[in-house]
VMD Tcl script that draws the C-alpha trace (Angstrom):
set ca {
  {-11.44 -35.01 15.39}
  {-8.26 -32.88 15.46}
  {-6.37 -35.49 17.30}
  {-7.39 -37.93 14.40}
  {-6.03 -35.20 11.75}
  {-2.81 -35.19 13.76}
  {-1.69 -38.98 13.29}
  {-3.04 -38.72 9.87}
  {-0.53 -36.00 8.88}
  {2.50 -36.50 11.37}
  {4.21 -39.60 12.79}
  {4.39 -40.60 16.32}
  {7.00 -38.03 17.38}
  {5.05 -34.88 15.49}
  {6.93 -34.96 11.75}
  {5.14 -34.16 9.15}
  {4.74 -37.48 6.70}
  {4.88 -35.10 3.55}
  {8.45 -34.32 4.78}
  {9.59 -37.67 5.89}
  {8.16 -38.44 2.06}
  {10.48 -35.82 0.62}
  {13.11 -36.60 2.28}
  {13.43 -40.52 2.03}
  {12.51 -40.04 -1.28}
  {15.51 -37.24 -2.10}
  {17.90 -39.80 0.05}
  {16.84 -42.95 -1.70}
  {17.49 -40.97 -4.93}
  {20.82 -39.88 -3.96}
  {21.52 -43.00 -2.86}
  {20.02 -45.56 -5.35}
  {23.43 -46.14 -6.75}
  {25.61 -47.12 -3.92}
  {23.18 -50.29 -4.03}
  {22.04 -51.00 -7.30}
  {24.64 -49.00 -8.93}
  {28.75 -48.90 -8.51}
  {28.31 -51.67 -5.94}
  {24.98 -54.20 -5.73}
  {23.04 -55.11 -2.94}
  {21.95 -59.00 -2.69}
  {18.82 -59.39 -1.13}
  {17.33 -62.58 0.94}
  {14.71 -63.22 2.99}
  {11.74 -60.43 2.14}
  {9.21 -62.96 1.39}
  {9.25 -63.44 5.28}
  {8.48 -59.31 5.80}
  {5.94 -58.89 2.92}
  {2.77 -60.13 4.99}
  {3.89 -58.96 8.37}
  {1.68 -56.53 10.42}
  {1.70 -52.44 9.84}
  {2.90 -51.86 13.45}
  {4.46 -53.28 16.23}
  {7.25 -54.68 13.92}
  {10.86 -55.23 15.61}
  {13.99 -55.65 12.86}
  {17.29 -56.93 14.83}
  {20.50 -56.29 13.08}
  {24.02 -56.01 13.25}
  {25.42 -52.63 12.28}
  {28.51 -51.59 10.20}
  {27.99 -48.32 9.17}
  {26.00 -45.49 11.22}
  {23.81 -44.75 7.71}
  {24.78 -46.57 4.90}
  {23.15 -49.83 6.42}
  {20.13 -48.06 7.63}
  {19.57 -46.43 4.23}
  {19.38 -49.70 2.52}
  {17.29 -51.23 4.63}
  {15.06 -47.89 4.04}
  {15.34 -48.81 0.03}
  {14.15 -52.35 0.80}
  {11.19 -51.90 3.27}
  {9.66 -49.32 0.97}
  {10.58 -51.68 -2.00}
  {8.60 -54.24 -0.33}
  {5.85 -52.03 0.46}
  {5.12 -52.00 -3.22}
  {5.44 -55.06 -3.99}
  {8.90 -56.34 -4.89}
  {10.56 -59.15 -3.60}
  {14.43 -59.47 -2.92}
  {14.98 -56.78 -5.52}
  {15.51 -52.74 -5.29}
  {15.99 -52.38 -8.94}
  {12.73 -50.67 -9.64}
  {12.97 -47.10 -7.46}
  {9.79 -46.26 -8.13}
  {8.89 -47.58 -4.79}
  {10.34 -44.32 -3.37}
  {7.40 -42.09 -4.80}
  {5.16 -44.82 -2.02}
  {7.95 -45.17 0.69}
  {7.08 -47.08 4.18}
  {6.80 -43.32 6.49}
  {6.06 -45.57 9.66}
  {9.33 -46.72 9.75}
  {11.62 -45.66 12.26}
  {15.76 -47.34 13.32}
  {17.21 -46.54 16.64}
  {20.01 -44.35 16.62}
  {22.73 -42.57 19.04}
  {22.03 -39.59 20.32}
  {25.58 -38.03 20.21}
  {25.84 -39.28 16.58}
  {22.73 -37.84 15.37}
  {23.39 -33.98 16.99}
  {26.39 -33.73 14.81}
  {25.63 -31.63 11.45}
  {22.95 -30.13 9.53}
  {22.74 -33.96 7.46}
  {22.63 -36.11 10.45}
  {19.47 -33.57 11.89}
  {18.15 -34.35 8.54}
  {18.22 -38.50 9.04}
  {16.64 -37.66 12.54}
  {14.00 -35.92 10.98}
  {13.18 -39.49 8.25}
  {12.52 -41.57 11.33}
  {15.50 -41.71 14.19}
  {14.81 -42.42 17.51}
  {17.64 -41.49 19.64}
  {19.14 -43.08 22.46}
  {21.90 -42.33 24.98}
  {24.60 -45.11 25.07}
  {24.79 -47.15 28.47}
  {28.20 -47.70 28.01}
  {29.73 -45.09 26.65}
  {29.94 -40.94 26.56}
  {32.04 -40.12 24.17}
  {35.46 -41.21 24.81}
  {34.70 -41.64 27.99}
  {33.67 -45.63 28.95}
  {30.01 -45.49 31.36}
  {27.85 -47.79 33.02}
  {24.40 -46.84 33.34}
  {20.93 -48.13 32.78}
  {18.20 -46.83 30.00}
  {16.18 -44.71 30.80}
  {12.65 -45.63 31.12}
  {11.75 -42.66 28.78}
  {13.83 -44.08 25.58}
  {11.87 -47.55 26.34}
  {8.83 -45.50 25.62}
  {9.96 -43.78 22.75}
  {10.40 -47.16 21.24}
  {7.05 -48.31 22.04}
  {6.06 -44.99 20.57}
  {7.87 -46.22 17.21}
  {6.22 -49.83 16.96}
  {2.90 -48.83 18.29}
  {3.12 -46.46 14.94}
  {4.79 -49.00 12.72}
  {8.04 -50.42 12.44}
  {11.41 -50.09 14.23}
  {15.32 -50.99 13.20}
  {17.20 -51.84 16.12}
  {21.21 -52.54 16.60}
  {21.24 -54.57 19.49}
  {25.27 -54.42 19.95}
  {25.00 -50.54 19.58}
  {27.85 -50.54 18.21}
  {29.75 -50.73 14.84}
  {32.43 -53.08 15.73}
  {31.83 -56.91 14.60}
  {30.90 -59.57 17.36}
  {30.49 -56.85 20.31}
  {28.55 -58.05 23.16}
  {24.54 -57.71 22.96}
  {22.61 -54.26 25.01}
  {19.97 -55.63 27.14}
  {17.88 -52.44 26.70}
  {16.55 -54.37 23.90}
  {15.07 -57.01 25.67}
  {13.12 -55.12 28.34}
  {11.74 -53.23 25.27}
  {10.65 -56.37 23.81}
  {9.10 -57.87 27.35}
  {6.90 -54.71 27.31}
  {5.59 -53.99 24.23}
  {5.68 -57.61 22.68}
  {6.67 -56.73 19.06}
  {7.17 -59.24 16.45}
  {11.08 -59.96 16.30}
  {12.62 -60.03 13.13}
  {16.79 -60.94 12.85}
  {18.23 -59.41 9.31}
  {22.29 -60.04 8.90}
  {23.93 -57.70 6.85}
  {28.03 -57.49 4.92}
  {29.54 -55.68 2.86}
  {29.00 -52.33 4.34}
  {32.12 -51.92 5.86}
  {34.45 -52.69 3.26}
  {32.24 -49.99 0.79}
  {31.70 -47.03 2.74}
  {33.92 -45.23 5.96}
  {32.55 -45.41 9.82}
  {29.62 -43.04 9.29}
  {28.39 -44.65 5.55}
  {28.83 -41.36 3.87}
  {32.14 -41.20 2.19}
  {32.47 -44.11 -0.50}
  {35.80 -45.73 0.50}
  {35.62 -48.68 -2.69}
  {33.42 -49.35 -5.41}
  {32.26 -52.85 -6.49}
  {31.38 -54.20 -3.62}
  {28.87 -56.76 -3.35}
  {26.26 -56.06 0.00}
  {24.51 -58.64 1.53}
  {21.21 -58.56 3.43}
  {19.35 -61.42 4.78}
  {16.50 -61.44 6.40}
  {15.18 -64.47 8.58}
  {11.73 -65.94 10.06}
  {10.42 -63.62 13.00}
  {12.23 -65.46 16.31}
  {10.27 -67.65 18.37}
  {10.13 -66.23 22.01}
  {8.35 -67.44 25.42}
  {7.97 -64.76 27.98}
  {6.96 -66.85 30.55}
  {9.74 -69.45 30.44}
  {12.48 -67.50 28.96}
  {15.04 -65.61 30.91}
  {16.65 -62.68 29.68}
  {20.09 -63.66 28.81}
  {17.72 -66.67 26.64}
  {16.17 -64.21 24.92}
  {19.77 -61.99 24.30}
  {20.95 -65.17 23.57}
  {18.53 -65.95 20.49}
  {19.21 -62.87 19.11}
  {22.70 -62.40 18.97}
  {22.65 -65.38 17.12}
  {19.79 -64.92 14.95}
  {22.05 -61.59 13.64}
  {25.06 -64.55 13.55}
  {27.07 -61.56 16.16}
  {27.11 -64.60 18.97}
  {30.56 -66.50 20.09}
  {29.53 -69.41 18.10}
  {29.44 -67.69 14.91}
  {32.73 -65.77 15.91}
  {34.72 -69.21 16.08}
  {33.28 -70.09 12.69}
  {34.39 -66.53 11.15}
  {37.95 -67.00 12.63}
  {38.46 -70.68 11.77}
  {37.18 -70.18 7.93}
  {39.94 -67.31 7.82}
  {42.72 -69.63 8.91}
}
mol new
graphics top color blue
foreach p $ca { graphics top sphere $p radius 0.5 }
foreach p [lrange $ca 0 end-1] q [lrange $ca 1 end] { graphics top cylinder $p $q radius 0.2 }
display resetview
């Protein structure tokens, strides 16, 4: 009975859901007008997430900010949640927001400041790099204890992955991802995002130019055959479902000349 009152109250790392409430609800607040406000975020795509399962939910996405992304996608989930489809012009959603939710995040990033403990706290689960330590370029494999923290996150609900780890546009895919997905068999959803970078600095906090029109798109859940497919097959697929892969790099470069 107590361990039943436990998941009822807290998520699957311990927080209390009354907190996570407060606080995605005082973010999204504080936040509301970044994308429905001095700049506009275009949504496409959540008719594909409306009727997808309460757990075990994997969201693939490129990156360009380390919060300003994440924090829409927050908006839209818990927009969805109530109802609304490609649209986050009705905040009341944030009085009901999606708690389950949880995004994958550096560890080294979220250690820094009282703020960044803060986005921990509203559903981070953080991850060393396997490439880099600070300045400092590494090579070393995930540990088998941040691959269960994952599966943690999607056996409570749903997680927001950056599979490039990384802010910088067409970087190479992590495999990490992939033996997260052979083990725990999530639903795999892509979502391509713009506009992030050109509105907001590095860390998505400081507002570097208003007016800027953000994109989101979200796509069908990606087809995947664990028995036939290898794993650079399956990196493949989604590196280009999240349009980060060398084929969508040549298009990028040959539509700027």
């Amino acid at each position: 009975m107590k361990k039943k009152k436990s998941t009822l109250f807290r998520d699957a790392f311990g927080n209390f859901h009354f907190i996570k409430r407060f606080l995605i609800f005082t973010f999204g607040c504080i936040s509301y007008n970044r994308y429905n406000g001095f700049n506009q975020l275009k949504l496409e795509g959540t008719e594909y997430i409306k009727d997808l399962p309460d757990k075990k939910v994997l969201f693939v996405s490129n990156h360009q900010t380390y919060f300003a992304d994440v924090f829409a996608m927050f908006h839209v989930f818990c927009s969805v949640k109530n109802g609304f489809i490609n649209t986050i012009k009705n905040p009341i959603y944030l009085l009901n927001p999606k708690v389950n939710l949880y995004y994958v995040a550096a560890k080294e990033t979220m250690n820094h400041g009282f703020l960044a403990r803060l986005f921990t706290y509203s559903g981070a689960v953080t991850v060393k790099r396997t490439w880099r330590k600070g300045n400092k370029k590494v090579n070393r494999s995930v540990e088998p204890s941040e691959i269960t923290r994952m599966g943690r996150a999607l056996n409570d609900g749903w997680l927001i992955t950056f599979p490039q780890g990384t802010t910088k546009a067409f970087a190479p895919g992590r495999r990490g991802i992939v033996h997260v997905i052979r083990k725990f068999c999530p639903v795999v959803v892509p979502i391509v995002i713009d506009g992030f970078q050109k509105a907001y600095d590095k860390k998505g906090i400081r507002v570097k130019k208003k007016g800027v029109l953000q994109k989101m798109k979200f796509k069908k859940p990606i087809k995947l055959d664990f028995n036939k497919e290898t794993t650079e097959n399956i990196m493949e697929k989604i590196m280009d479902s999240i349009e980060q892969s060398p084929k969508y790099y040549k298009k990028k470069h040959l539509y700027e000349i």
